[in-house]
C-alpha positions as protocol buffer text, in pm:
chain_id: "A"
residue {
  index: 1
  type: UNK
  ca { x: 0 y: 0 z: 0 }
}
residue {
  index: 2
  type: UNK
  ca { x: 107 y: 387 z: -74 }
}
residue {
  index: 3
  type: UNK
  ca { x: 181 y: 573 z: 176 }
}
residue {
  index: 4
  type: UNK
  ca { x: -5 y: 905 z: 180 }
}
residue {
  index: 5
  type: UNK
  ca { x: 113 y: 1246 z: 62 }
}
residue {
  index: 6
  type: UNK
  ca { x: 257 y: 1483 z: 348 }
}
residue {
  index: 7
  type: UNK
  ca { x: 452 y: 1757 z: 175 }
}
residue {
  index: 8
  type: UNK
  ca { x: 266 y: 2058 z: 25 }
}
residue {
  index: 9
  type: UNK
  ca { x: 444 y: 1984 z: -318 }
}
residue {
  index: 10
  type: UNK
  ca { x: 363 y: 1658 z: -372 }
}
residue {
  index: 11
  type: UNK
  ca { x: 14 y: 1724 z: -313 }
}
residue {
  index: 12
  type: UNK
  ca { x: 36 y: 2009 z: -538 }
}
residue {
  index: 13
  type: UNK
  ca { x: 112 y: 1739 z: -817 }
}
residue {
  index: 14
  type: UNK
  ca { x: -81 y: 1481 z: -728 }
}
residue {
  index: 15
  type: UNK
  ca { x: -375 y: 1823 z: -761 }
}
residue {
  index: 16
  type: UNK
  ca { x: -209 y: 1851 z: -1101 }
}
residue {
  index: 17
  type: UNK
  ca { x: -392 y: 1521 z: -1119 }
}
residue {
  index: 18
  type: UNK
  ca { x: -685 y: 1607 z: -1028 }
}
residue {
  index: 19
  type: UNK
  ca { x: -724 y: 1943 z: -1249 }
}
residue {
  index: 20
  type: UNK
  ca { x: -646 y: 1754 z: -1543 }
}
residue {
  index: 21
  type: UNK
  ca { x: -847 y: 1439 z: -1540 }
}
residue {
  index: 22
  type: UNK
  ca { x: -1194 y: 1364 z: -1529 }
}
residue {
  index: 23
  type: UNK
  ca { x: -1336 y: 1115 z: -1199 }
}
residue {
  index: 24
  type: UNK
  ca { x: -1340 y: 782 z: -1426 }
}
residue {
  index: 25
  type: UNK
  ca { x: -1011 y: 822 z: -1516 }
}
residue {
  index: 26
  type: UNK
  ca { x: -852 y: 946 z: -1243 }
}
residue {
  index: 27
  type: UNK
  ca { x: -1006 y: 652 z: -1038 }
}
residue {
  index: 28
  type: UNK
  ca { x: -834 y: 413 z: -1313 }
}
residue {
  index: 29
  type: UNK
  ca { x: -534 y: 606 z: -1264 }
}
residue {
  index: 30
  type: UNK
  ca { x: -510 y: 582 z: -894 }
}
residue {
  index: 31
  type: UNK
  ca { x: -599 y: 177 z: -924 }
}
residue {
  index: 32
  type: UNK
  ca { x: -262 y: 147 z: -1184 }
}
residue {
  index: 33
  type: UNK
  ca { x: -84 y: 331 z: -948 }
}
residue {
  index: 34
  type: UNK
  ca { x: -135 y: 181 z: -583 }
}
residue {
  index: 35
  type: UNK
  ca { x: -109 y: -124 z: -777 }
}
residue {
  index: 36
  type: UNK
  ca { x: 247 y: -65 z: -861 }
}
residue {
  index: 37
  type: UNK
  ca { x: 215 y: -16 z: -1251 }
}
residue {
  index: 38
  type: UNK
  ca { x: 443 y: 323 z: -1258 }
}
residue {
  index: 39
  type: UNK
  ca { x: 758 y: 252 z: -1331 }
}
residue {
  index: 40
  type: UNK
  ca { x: 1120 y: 468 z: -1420 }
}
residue {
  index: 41
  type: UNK
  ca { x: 1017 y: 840 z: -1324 }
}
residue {
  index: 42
  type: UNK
  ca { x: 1281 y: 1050 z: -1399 }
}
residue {
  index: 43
  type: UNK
  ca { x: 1285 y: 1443 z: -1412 }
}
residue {
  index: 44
  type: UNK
  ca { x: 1500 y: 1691 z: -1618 }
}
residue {
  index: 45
  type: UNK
  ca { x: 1448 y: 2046 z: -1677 }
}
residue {
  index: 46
  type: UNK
  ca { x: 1123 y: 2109 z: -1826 }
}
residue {
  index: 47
  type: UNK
  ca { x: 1054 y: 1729 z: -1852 }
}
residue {
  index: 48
  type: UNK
  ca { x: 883 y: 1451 z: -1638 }
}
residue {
  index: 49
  type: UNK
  ca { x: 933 y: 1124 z: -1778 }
}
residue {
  index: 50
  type: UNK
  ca { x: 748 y: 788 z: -1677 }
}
residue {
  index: 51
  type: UNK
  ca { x: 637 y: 426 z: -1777 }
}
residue {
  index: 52
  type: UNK
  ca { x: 329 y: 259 z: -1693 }
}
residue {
  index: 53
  type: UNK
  ca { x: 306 y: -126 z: -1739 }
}
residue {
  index: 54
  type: UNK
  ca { x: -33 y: -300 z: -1673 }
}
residue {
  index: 55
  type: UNK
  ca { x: -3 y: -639 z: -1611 }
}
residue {
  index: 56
  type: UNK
  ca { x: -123 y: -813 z: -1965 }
}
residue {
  index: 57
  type: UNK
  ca { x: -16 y: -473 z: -2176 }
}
residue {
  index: 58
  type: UNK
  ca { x: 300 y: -338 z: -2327 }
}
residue {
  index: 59
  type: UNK
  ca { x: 461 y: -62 z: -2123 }
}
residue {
  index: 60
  type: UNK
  ca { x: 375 y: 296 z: -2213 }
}
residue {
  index: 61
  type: UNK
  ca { x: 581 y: 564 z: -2204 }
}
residue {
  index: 62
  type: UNK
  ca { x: 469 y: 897 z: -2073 }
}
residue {
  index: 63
  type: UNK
  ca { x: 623 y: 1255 z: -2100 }
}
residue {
  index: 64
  type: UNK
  ca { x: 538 y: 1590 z: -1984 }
}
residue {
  index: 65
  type: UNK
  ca { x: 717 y: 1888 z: -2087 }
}
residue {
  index: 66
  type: UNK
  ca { x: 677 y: 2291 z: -1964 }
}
residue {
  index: 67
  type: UNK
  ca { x: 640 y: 2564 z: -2267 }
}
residue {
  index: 68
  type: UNK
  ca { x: 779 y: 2805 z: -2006 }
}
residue {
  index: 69
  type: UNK
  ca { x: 966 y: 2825 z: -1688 }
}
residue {
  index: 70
  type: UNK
  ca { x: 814 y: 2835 z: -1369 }
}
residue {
  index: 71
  type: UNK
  ca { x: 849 y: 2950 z: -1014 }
}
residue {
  index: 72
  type: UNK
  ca { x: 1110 y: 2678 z: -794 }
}
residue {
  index: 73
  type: UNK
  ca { x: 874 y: 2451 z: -612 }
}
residue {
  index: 74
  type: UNK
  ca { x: 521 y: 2569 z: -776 }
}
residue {
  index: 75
  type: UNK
  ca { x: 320 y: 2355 z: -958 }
}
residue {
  index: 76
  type: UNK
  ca { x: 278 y: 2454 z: -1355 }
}
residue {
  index: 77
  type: UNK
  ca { x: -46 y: 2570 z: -1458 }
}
residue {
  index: 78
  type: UNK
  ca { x: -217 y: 2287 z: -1748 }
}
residue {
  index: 79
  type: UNK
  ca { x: -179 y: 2535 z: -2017 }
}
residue {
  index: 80
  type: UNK
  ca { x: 139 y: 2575 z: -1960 }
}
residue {
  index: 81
  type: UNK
  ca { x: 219 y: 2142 z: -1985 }
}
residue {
  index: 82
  type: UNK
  ca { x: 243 y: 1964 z: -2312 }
}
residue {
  index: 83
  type: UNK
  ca { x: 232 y: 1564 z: -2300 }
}
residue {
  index: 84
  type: UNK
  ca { x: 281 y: 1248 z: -2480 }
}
residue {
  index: 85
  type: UNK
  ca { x: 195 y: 912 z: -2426 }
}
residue {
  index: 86
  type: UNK
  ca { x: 320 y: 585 z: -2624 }
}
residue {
  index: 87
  type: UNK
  ca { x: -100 y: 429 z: -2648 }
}
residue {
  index: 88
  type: UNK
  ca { x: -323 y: 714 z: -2634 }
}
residue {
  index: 89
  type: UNK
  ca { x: -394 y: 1039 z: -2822 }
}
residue {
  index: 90
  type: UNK
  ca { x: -631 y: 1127 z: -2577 }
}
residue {
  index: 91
  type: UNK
  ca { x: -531 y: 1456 z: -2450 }
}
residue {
  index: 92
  type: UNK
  ca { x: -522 y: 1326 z: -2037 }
}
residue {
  index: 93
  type: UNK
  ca { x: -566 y: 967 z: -2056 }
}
residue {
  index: 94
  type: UNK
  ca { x: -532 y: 706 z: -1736 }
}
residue {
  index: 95
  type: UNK
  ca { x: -146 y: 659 z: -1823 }
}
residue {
  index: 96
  type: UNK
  ca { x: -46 y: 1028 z: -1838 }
}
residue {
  index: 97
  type: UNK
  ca { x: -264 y: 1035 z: -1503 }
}
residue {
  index: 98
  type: UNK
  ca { x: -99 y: 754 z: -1325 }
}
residue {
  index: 99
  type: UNK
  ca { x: 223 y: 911 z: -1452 }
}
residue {
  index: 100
  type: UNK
  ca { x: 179 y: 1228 z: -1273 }
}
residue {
  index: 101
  type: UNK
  ca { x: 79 y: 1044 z: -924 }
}
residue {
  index: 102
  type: UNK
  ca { x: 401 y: 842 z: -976 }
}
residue {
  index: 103
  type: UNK
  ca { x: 567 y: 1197 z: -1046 }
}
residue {
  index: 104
  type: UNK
  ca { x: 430 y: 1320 z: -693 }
}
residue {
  index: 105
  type: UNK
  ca { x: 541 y: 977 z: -497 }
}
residue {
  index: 106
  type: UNK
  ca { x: 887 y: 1098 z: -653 }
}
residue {
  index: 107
  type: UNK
  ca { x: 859 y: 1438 z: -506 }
}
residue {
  index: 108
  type: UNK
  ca { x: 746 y: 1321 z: -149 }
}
residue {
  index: 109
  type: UNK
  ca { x: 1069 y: 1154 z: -144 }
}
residue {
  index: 110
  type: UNK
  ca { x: 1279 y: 1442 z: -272 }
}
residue {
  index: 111
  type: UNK
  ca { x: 1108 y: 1792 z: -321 }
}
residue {
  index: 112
  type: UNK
  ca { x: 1348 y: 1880 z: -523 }
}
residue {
  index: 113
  type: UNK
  ca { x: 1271 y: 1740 z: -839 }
}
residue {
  index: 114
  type: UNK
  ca { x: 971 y: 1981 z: -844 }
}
residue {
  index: 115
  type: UNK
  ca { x: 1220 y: 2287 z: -919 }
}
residue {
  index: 116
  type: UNK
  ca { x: 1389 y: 2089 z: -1150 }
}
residue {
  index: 117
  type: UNK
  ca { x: 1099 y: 2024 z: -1384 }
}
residue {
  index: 118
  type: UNK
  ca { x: 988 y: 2377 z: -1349 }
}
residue {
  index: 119
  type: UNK
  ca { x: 1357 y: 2507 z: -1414 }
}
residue {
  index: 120
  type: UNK
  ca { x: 1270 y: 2569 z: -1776 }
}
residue {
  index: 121
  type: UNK
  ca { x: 1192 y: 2460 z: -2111 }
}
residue {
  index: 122
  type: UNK
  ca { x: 1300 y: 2107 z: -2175 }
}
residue {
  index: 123
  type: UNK
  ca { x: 1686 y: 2140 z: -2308 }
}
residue {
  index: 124
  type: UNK
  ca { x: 1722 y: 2483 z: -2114 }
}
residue {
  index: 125
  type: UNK
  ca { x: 2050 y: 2562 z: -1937 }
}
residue {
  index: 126
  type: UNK
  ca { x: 2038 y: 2514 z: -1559 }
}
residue {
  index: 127
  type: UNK
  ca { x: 2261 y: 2727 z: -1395 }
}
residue {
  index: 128
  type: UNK
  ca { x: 2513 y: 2593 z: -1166 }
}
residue {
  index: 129
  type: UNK
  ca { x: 2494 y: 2672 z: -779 }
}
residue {
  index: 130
  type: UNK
  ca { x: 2730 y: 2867 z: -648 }
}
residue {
  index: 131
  type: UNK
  ca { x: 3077 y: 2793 z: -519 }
}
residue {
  index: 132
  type: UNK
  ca { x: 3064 y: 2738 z: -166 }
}
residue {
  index: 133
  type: UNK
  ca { x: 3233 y: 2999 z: 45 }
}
residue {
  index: 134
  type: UNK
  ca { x: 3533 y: 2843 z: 193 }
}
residue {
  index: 135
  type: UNK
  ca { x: 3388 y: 2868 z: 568 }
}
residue {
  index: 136
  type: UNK
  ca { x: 3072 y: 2678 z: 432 }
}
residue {
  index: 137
  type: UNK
  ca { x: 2955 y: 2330 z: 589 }
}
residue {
  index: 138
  type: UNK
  ca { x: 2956 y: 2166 z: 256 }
}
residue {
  index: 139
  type: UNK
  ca { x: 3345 y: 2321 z: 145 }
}
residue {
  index: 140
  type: UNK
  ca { x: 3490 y: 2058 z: -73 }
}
residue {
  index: 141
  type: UNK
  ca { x: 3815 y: 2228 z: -157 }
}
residue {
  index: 142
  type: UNK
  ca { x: 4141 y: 2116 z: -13 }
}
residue {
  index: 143
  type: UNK
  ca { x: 4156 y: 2003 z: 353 }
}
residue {
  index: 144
  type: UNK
  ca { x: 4441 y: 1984 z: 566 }
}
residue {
  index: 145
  type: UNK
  ca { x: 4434 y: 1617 z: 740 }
}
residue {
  index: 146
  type: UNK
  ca { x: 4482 y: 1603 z: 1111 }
}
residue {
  index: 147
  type: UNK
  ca { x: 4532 y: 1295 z: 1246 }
}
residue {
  index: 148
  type: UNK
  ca { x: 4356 y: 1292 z: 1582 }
}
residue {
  index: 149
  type: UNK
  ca { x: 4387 y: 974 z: 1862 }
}
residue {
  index: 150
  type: UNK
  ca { x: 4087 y: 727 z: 1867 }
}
residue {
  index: 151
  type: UNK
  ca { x: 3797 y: 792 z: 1990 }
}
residue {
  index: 152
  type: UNK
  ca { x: 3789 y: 729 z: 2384 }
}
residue {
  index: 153
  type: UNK
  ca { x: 3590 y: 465 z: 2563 }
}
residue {
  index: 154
  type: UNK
  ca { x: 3326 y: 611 z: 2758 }
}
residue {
  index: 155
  type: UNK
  ca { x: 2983 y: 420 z: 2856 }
}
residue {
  index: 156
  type: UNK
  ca { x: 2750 y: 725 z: 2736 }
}
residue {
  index: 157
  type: UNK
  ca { x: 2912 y: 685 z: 2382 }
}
residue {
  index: 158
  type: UNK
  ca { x: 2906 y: 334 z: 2387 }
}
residue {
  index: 159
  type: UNK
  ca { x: 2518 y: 275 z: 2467 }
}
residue {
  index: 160
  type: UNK
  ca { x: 2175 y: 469 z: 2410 }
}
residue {
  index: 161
  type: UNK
  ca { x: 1998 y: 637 z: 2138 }
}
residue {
  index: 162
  type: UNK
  ca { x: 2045 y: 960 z: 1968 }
}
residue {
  index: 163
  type: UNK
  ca { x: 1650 y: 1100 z: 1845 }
}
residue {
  index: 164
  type: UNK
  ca { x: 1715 y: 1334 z: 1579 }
}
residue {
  index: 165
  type: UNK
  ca { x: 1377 y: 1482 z: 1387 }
}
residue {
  index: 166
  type: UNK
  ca { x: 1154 y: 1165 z: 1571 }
}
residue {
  index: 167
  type: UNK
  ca { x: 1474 y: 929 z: 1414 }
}
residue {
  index: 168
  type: UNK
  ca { x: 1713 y: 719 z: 1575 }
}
residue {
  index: 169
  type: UNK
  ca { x: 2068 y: 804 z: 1450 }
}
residue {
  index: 170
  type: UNK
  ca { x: 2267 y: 646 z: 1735 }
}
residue {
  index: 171
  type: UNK
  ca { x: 2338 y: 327 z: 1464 }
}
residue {
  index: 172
  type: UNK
  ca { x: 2464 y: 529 z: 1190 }
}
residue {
  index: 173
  type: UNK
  ca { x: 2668 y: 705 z: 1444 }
}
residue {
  index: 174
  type: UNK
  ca { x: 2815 y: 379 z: 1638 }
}
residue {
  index: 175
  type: UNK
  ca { x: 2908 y: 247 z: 1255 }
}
residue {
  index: 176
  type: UNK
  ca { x: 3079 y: 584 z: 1170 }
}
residue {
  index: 177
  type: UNK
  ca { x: 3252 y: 541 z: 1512 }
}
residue {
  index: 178
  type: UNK
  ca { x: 3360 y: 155 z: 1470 }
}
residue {
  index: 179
  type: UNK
  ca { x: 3475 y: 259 z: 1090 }
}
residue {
  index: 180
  type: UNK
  ca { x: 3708 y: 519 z: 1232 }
}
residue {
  index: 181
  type: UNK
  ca { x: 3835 y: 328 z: 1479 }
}
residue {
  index: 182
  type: UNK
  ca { x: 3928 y: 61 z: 1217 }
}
residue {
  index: 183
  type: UNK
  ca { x: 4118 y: 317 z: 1000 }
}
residue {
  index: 184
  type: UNK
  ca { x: 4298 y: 448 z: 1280 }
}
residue {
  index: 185
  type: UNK
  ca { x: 4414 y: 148 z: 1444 }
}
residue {
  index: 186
  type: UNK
  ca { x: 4531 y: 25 z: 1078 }
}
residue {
  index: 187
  type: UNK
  ca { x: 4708 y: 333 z: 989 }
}
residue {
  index: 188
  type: UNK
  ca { x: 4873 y: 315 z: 1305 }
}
residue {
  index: 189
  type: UNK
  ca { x: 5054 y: -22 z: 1216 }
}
């Protein structure tokens, strides 16, 4: 089963949905989906990209592409969204529709790829971020290496949890800790 849509832009696509397809097929739609049919979403600038394969039926491929840039993170207006699907000539038919909810699964997990589809025309130039200034957390220019002694025994490292937005990092940190240990005590020898 699918879990439901929590973020503001995913439900803003999954409304995209909505807007654009009548009750019978959007009901179809949402069936093909849940059941798993929506395969191989991928976004680029100005393009959404998708296949749908129903059990019994060739897969179709799906694409939506943006006449114009849009605002990072908004949902584009219909007029403003050409498609194309593989079986149908229909202007919004179930797999274009199933596409789209696979499309807002996609952004659930990663907002992100909302501004990247809005970005531009398909083919348009995305331009880079900026360097990061040299005092930024994510630097990646040349670092001096310190070598530092291992990490000290202490019972409150050693044991517990560590809740960090309602998750439990203390395992990713204990493996970070054991991996460092490892590479010291090696490079030691």
């Amino acid at each position: 089963m699918r879990r439901p849509l929590r973020s503001d832009e995913a439900r803003a696509v999954a409304g995209l949905a909505i807007e654009l397809g009548d009750p019978g097929r959007m009901a179809r739609a949402r069936r093909a989906h849940r059941g798993g049919a929506v395969t191989d979403v991928g976004v680029d600038v100005g393009r959404v990209r998708g296949v749908i394969a129903v059990e019994g039926e060739a897969p179709v491929t799906v694409e939506f592409r943006l006449h114009t840039a849009g605002e990072p993170g908004e949902v584009p207006e219909p007029e403003e969204i050409e498609s194309e699907c593989s079986a149908d000539d229909e202007d919004m038919c179930v797999h274009r529709l199933a596409v789209i909810l696979g499309f807002a699964e996609e952004v659930e997990a990663n907002p992100e790829l909302l501004s990247i589809w809005v970005a531009g025309p398909a083919g348009a130039e995305v331009e880079p971020p900026p360097a990061p200034h040299r005092h930024h957390p994510f630097f990646t220019g040349d670092h001096e290496i310190v070598e530092h002694d291992p990490l000290p025994e202490h019972p409150a490292i050693n044991v517990g949890s560590l809740v960090v937005d309602g998750l439990d990092v203390w395992p990713v940190l204990a493996d970070a800790r054991a991996a460092l240990t490892d590479e010291v005590s090696r490079s030691a020898r």
